[in-house]
N, CA, C and O atoms as a GROMACS GRO file, in nm:
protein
  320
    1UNK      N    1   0.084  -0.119   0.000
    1UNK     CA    2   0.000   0.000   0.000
    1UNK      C    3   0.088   0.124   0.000
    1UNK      O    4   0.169   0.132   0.092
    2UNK      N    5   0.085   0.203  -0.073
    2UNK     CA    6   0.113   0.375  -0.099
    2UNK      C    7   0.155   0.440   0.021
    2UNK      O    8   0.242   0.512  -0.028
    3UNK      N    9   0.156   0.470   0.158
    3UNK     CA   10   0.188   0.567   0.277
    3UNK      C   11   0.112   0.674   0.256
    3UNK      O   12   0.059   0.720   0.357
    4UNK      N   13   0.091   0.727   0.153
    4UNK     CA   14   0.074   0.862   0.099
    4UNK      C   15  -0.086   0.857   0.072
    4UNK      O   16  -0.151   0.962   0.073
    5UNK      N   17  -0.153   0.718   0.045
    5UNK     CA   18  -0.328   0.738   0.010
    5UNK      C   19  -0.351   0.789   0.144
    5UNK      O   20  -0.305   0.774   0.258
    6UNK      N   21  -0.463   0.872   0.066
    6UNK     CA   22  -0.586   0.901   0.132
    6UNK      C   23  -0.681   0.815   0.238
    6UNK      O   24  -0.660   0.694   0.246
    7UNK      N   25  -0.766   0.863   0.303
    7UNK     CA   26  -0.890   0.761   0.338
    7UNK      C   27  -0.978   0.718   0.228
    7UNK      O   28  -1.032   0.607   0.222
    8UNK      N   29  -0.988   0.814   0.142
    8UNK     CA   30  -1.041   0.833   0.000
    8UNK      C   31  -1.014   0.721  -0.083
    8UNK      O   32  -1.100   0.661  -0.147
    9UNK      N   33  -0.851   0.685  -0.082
    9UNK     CA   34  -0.781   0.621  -0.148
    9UNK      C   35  -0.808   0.423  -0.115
    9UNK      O   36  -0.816   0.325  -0.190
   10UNK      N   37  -0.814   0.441   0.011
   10UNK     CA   38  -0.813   0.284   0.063
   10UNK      C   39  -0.941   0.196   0.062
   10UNK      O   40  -1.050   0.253   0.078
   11UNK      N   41  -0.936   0.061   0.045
   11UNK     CA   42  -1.056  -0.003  -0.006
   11UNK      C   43  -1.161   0.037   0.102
   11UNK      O   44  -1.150   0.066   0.220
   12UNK      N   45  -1.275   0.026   0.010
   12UNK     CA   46  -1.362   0.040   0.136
   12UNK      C   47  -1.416  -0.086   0.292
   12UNK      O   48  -1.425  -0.208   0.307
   13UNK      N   49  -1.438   0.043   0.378
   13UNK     CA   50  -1.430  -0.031   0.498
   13UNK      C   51  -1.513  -0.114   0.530
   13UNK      O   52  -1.621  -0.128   0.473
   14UNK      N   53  -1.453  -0.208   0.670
   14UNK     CA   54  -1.578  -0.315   0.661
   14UNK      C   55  -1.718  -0.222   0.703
   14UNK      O   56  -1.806  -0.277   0.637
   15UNK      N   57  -1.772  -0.129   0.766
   15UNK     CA   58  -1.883  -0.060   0.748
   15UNK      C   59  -1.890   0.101   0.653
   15UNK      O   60  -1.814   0.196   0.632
   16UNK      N   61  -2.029   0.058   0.616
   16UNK     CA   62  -2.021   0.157   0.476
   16UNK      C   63  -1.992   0.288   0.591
   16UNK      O   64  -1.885   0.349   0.597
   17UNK      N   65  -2.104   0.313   0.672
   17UNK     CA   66  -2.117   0.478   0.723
   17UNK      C   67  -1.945   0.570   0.778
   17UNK      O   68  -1.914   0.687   0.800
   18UNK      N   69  -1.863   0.419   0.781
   18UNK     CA   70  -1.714   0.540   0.801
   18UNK      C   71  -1.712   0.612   0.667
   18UNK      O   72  -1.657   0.721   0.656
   19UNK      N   73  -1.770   0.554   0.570
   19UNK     CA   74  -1.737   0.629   0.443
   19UNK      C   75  -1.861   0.795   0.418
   19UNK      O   76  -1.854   0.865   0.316
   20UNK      N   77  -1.945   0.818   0.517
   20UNK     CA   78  -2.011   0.872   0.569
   20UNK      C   79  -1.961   1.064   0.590
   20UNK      O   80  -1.914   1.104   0.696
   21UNK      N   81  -1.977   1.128   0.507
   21UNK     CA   82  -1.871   1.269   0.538
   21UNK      C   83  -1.925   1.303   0.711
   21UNK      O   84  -1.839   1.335   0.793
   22UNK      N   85  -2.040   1.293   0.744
   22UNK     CA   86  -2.097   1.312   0.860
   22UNK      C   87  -2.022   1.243   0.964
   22UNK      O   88  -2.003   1.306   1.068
   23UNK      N   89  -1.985   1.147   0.958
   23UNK     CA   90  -1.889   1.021   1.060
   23UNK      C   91  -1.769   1.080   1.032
   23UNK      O   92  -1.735   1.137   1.136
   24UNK      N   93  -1.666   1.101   0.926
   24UNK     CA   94  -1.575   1.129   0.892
   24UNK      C   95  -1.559   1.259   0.935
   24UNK      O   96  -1.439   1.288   0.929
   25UNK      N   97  -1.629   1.352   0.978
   25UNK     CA   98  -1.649   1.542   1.040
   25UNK      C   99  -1.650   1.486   1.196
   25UNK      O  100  -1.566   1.529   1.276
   26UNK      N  101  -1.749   1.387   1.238
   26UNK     CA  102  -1.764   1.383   1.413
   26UNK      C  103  -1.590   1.295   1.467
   26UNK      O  104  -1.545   1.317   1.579
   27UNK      N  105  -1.521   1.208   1.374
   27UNK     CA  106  -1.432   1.168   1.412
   27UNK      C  107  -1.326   1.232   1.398
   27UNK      O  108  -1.234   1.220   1.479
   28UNK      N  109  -1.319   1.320   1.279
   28UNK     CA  110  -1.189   1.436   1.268
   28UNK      C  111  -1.207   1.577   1.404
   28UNK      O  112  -1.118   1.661   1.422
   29UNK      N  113  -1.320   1.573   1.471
   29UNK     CA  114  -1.346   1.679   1.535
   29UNK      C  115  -1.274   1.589   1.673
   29UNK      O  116  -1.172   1.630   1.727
   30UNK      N  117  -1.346   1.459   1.718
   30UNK     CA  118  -1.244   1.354   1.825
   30UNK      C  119  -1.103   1.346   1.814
   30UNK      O  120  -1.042   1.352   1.921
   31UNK      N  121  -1.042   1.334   1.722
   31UNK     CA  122  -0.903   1.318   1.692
   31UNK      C  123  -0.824   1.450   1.685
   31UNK      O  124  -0.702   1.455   1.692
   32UNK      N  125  -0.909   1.561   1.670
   32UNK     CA  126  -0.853   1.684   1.638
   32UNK      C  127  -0.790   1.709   1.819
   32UNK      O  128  -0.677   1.729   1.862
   33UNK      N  129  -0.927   1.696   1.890
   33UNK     CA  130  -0.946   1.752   2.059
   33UNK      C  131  -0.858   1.623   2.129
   33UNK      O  132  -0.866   1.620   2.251
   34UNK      N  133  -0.793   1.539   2.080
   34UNK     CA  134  -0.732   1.425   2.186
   34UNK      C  135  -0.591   1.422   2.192
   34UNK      O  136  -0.519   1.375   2.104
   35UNK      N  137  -0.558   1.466   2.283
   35UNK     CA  138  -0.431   1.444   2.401
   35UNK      C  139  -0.347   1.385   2.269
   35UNK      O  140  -0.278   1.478   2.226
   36UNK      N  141  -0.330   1.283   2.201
   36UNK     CA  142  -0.243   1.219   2.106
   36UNK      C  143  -0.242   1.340   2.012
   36UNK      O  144  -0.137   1.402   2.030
   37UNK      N  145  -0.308   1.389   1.933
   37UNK     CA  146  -0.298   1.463   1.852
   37UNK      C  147  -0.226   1.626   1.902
   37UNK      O  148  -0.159   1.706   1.835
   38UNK      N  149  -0.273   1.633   2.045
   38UNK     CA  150  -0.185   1.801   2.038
   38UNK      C  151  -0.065   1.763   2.082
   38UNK      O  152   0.028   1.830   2.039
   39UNK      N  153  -0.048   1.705   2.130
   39UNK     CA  154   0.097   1.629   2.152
   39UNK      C  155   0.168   1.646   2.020
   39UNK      O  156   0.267   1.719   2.012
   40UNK      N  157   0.114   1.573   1.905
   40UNK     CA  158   0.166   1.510   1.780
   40UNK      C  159   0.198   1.683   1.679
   40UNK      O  160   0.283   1.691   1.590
   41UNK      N  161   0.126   1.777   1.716
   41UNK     CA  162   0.117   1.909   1.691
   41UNK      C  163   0.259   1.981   1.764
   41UNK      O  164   0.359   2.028   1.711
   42UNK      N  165   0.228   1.970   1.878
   42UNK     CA  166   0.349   2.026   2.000
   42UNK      C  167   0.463   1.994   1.938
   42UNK      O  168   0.547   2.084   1.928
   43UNK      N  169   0.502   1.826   1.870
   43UNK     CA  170   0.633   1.827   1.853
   43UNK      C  171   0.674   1.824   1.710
   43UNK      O  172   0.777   1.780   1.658
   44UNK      N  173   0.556   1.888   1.653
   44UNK     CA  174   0.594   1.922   1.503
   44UNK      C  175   0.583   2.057   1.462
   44UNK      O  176   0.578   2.091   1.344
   45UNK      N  177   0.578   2.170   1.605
   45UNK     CA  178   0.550   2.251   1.597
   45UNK      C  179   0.471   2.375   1.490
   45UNK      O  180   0.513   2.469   1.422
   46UNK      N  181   0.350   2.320   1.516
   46UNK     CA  182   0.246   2.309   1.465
   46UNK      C  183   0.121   2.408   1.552
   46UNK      O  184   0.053   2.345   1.633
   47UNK      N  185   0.098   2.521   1.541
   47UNK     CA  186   0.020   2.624   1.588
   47UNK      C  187  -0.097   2.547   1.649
   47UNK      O  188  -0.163   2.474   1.575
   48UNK      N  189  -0.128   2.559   1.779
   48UNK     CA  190  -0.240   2.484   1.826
   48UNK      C  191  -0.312   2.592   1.898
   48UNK      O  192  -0.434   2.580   1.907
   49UNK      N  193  -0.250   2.703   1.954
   49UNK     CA  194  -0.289   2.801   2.016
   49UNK      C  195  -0.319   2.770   2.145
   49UNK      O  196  -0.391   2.851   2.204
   50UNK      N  197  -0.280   2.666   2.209
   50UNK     CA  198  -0.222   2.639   2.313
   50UNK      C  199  -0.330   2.538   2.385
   50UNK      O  200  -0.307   2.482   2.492
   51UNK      N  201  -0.458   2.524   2.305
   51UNK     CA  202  -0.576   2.478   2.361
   51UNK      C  203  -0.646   2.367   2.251
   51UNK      O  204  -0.706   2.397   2.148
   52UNK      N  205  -0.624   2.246   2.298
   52UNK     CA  206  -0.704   2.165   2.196
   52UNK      C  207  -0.843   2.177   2.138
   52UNK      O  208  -0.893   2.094   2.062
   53UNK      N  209  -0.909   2.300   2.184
   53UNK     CA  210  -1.022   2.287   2.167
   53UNK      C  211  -1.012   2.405   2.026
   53UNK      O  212  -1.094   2.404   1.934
   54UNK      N  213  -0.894   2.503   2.034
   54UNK     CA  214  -0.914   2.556   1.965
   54UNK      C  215  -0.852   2.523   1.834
   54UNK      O  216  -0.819   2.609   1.752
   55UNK      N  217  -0.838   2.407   1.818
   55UNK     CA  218  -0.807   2.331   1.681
   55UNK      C  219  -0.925   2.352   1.617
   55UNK      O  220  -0.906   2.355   1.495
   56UNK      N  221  -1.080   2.373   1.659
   56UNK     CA  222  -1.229   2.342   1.610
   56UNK      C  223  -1.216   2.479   1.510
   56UNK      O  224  -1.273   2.496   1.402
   57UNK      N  225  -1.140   2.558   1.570
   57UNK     CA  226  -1.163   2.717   1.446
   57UNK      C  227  -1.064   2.688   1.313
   57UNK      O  228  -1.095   2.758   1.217
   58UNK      N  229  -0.957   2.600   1.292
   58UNK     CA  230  -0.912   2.598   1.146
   58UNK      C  231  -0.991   2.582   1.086
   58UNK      O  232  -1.104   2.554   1.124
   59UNK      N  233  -0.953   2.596   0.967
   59UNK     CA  234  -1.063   2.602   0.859
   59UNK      C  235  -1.016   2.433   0.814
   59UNK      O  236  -0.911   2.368   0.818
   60UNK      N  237  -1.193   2.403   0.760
   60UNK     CA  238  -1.229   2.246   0.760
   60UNK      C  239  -1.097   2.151   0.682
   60UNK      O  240  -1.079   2.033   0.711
   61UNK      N  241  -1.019   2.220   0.589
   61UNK     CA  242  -0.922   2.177   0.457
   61UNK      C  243  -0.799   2.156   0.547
   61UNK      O  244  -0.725   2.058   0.546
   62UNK      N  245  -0.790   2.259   0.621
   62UNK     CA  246  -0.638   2.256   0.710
   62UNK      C  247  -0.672   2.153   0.833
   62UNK      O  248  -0.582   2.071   0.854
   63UNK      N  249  -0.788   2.144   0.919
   63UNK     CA  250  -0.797   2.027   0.991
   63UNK      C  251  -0.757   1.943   0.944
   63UNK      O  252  -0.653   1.890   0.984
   64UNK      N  253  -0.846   1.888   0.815
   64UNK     CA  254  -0.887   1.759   0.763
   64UNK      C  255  -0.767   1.747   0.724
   64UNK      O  256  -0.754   1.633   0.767
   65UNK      N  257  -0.595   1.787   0.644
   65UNK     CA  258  -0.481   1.814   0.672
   65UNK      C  259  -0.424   1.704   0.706
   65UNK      O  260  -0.373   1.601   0.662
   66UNK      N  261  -0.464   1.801   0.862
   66UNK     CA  262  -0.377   1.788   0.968
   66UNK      C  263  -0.381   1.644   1.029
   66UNK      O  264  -0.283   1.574   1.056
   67UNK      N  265  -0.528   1.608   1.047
   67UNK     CA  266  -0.552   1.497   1.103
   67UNK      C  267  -0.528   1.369   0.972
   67UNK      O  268  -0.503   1.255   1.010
   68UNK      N  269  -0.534   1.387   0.879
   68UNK     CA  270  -0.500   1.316   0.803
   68UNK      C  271  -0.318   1.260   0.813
   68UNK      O  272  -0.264   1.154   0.779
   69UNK      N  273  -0.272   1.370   0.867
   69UNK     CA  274  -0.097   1.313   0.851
   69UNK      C  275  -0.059   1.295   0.984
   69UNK      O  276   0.058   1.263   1.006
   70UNK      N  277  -0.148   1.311   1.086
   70UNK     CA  278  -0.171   1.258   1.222
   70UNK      C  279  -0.163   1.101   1.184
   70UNK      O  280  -0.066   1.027   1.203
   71UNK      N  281  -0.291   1.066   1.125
   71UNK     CA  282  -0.328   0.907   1.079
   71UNK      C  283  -0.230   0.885   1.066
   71UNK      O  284  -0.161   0.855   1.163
   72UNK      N  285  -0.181   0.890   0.947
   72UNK     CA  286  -0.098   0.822   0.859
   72UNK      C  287   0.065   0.784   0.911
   72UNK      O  288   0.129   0.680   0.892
   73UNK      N  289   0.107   0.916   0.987
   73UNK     CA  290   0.251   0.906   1.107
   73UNK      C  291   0.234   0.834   1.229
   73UNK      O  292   0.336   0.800   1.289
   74UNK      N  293   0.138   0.808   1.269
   74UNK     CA  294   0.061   0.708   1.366
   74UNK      C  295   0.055   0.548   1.340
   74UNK      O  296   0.072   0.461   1.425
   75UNK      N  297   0.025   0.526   1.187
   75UNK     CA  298   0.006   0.394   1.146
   75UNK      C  299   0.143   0.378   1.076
   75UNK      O  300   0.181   0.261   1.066
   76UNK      N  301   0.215   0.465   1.032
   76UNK     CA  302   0.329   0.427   0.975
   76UNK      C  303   0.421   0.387   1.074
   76UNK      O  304   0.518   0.316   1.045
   77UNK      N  305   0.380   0.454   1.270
   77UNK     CA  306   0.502   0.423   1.322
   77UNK      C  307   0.442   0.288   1.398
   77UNK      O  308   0.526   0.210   1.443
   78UNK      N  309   0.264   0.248   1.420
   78UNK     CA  310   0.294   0.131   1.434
   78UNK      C  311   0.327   0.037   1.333
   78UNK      O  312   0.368  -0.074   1.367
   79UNK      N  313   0.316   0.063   1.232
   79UNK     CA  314   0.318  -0.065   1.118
   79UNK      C  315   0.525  -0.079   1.158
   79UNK      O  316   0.576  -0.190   1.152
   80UNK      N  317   0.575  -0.008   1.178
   80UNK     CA  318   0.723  -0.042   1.175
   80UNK      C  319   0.723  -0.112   1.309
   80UNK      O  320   0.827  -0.160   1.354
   0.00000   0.00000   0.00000
C-alpha cells in the first residue's frame, strides 16, 4: 500500500457509514481535541494556540490536513 493514500484512497471499509462525510467530520473533530494529537502538533511545531479545543476554528481543509498526517505518522510508526 502507498503511505501517501488518502482515506479516500483505501478499499472500502468493513462498514459503509465510516465512508459517511458526517462520521468522517464527528471523528476528525475527536481526533482533532485528543491528548495524542496536540501532543503530535506540539512536537511538530504546529500552531495549536495552546488549547485543543481551539483546533475546532481551522478552517475544515487545514484540519482535515492535519488529522489526516496525524493518521498516517501514527500507522506508519505502528506498522514499523
Amino acid at each position: 500500500m502507498n503511505l501517501s493514500s488518502t482515506a479516500n484512497d483505501l478499499p472500502l471499509p468493513l462498514h459503509e457509514s465510516a465512508r459517511d462525510p458526517k462520521v468522517w467530520s464527528h471523528l476528525k473533530q475527536a481526533i482533532a481535541t485528543s491528548s495524542g494529537f496536540d501532543k503530535w502538533q506540539r512536537s511538530r511545531n504546529v500552531d495549536s494556540k495552546g488549547d485543543p479545543k481551539d483546533i475546532l476554528v481551522l478552517q475544515e481543509s487545514v484540519l482535515d490536513d492535519l488529522v489526516r498526517s496525524y493518521l498516517r505518522e501514527t500507522l506508519e510508526t505502528l506498522a514499523y
